[in-house]
N, C-alpha and C positions, 0 to 999 in steps of 0.2 A: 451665025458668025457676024453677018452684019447688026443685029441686035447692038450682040457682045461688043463690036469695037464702036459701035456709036455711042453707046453708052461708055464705055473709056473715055474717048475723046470728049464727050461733053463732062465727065469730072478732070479729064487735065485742063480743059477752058478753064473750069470753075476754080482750079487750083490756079492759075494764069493768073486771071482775072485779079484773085485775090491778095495776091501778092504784092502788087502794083496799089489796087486801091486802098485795103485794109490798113499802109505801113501810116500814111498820116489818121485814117482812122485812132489806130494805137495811140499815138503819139496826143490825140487829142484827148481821146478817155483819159486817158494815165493823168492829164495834164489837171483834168476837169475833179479826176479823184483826190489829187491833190488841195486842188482849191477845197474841196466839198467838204474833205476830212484834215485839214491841216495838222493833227497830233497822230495821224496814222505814221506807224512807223515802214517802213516796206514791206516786211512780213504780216502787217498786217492790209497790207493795199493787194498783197498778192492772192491772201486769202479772201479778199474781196474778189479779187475776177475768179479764182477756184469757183464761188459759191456760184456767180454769173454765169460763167459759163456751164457747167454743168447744170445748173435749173434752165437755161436756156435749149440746151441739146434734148436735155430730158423731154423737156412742155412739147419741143416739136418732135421726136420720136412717138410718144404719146398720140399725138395729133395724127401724123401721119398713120400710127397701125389704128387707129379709128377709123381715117376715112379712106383705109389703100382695102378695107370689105367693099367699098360701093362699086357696082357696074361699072366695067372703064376704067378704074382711078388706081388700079394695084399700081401696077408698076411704074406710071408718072407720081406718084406720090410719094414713090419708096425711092424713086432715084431721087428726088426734089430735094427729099428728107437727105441723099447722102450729101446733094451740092449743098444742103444749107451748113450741116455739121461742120463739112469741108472749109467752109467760110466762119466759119464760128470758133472751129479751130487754128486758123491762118490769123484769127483776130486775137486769139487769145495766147498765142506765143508769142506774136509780135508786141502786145502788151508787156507780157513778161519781161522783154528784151528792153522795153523802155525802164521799166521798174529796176531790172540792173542794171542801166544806164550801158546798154550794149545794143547799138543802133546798126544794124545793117544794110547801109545804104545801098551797096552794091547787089542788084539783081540777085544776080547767081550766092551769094554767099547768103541771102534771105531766103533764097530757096532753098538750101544746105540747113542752114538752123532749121527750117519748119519740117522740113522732109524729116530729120536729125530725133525731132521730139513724137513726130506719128508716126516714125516706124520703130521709134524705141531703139532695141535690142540688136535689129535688124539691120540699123541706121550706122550703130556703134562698130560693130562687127567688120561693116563694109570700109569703117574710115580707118580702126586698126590694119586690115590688109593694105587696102591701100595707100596710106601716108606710114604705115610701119611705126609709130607711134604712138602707145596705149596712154591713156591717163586718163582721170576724170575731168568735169563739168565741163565741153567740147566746145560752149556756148561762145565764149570769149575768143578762142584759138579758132571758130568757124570765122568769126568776124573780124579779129586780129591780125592772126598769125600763120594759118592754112595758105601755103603758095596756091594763085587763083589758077594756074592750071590742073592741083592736085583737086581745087573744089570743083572744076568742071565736070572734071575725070569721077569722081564721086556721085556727082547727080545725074548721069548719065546712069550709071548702077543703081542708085536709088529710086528713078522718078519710074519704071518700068513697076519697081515690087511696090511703090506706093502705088499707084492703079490699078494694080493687082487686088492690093490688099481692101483697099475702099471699094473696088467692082465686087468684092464679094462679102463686104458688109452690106452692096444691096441687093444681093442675092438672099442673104438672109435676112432681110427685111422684106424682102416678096413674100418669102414662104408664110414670114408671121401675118401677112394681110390677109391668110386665108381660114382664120379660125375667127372665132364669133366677136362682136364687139368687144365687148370686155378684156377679154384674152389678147386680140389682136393688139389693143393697145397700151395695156401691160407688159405685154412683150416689145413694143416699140419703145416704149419709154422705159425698159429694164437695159433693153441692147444700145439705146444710144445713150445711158446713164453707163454702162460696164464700159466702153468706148470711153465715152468720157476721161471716165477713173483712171484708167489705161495711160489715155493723153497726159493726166495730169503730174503722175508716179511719173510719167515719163521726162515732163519738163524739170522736175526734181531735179534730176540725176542729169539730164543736161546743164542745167543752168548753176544747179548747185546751190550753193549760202545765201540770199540774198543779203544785199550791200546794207553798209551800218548806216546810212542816210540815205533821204530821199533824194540826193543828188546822181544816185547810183554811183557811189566814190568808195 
């Protein structure tokens, strides 16, 4: 038991952490891709961080079930592997939100977006019950228009099933650190590439159309 909740607590740090520091990260990627690619249109700056971030989760999933076979290193290497995703993921929504020019200053409602797109389904579900209110791309209405008590009241419901959900993504990346190199990391960089995909069908559907200019307008 104390394993299991130490390893929770250090993915909510990690979740914490990233939240705070990631948001000017975004803010500068996005900024830097602008400069870099000036005729990208947003859809196509978006499928730029799609390709990033998922060759980035992949390479270290890979990595990780290679070297979570060696003596000692399973299970620091397989939680490592979840806090990097964790971050990688928190980088790459909050990117998103700059690309639609939907900036969420406020703590708690950037915690709502991120929470919103890695748990998908999950995320949706919890906000129709509780604001009673269905509709699509959430993105805008998380950062807009959600009264900040109905977002507190939500992440409080969410932020349990996300560390639920991520503690037992490293659960199943222990198990793959116990078959032969190859395999091991094959399977690490299969499961943090399906994740990924997951994430990114996810941001879809949250964030929805992206904007007809690079102004996010």
């Amino acid at each position: 038991m104390g394993k299991t909740d130490g390893t929770k607590g250090l993915i909510q740090q990690a979740f914490d952490k990233a939240l705070v520091v990631q948001q000017p990260l975004a803010e500068r990627r996005v900024a830097g891709l602008r400069r870099s690619h000036p005729d990208d249109t947003p859809q196509d700056l978006i499928r730029r961080l799609d390709r990033h971030y998922l060759f980035g989760v992949t390479v270290s999933g890979g990595a990780s079930g290679a070297a979570g076979i060696v003596p000692g290193t399973g299970i620091p290497t397989a939680l490592a592997d979840v806090l990097l995703f964790t971050e990688a993921s928190v980088l790459y929504t909050l990117s998103l939100a700059e690309v639609h020019g939907t900036h969420p200053e406020n703590i708690e409602r950037r915690r709502l977006l991120v929470l919103t797109v890695l748990l998908g389904d999950r995320a949706i579900t919890a906000l129709d019950r509780t604001i009673g209110r269905t509709g699509p791309y959430w993105a805008r209405r998380i950062v807009d228009a959600i009264p900040m008590s109905a977002i507190i009241r939500v992440n409080k419901v969410l932020g349990p099933r996300f560390i639920t959900k991520y503690g037992t993504k490293q659960g199943v990346l222990v198990l793959s650190k116990q078959v032969p190199l190859g395999i091991g990391a094959a399977l690490g960089a299969g499961g943090n590439h399906l994740f990924g995909r997951v994430t990114v069908k996810s941001a879809r559907t949250i964030f929805g159309e992206p904007p007809s200019n690079c102004s996010g307008a």
